[in-house]
N, C-alpha and C positions, 0 to 999 in steps of 0.2 A: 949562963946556960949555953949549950953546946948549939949551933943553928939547926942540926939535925934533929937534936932530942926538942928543941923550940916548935918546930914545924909541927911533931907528933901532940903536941898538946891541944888542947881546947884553950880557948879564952881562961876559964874557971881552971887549968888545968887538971882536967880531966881527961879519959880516953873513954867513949864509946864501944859497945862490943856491936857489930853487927853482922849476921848471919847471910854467906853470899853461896848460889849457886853456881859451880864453875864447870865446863867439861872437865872429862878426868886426865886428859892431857896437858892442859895447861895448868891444873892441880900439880900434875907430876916436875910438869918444867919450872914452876915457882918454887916445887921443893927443891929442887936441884939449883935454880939459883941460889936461896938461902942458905945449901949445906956449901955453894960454893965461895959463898960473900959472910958464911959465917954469922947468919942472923936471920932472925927469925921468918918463917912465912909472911906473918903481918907487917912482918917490916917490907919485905919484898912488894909487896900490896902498895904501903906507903910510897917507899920511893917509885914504886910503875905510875901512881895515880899525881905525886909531885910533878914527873914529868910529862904527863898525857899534855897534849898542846893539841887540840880540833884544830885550831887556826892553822897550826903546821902541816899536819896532815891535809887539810883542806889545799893550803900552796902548795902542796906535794902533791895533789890529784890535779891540782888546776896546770901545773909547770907539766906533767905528765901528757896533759891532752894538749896541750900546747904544741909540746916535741912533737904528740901521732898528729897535730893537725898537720903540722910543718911537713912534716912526712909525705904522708898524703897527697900532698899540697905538691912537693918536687915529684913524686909519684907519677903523679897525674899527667903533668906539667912533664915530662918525659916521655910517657904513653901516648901524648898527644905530637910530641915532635914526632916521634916513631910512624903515628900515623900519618900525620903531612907527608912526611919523608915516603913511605911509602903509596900513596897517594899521586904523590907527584911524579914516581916512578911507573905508576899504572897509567896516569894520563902520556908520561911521555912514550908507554907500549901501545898505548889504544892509538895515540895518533901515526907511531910508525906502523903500525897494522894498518889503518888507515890508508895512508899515502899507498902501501903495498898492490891494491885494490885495484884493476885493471878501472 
């Protein structure tokens, strides 16, 4: 048996029917996948829910806040040079104001 049609079965092989509510947009886009892979809705169902992986998506939100922490992070770290820099250029006009000062 084919590993595809393996996957679709039940232990007992058999197939369940079960009733799902879906928006009507993603109704539309699974038909359109199926007329464009040549198979059926239910199959489309199948193969989206063989590949659904939480774990992945999970390292893909975790690797995601990572990058915006990293970010952030030189962000900051930039903002803050900017301020010394400037900073340092305020102390050295306060003091030539200073010195000026009869």
């Amino acid at each position: 048996m084919a590993r595809a049609a393996d996957d679709l079965l039940h232990h007992d092989g058999r197939m369940e029917r079960k009733h799902i509510l879906m928006p009507r947009a993603l109704i539309r886009r699974a038909e359109a996948m199926a007329s464009d892979a040549q198979v059926t809705f239910a199959e489309i169902v199948r193969r989206s829910l063989r590949s659904y992986d939480p774990a992945a998506e999970k390292d893909d939100n975790d690797a995601t806040l990572v990058q915006l922490a990293e970010a952030l992070i030189q962000s900051n770290e930039a903002a803050i040079a900017y301020v010394d820099k400037v900073n340092s250029r305020l102390d050295k006009t306060h003091d030539d104001l200073a010195a000026r000062k009869p």
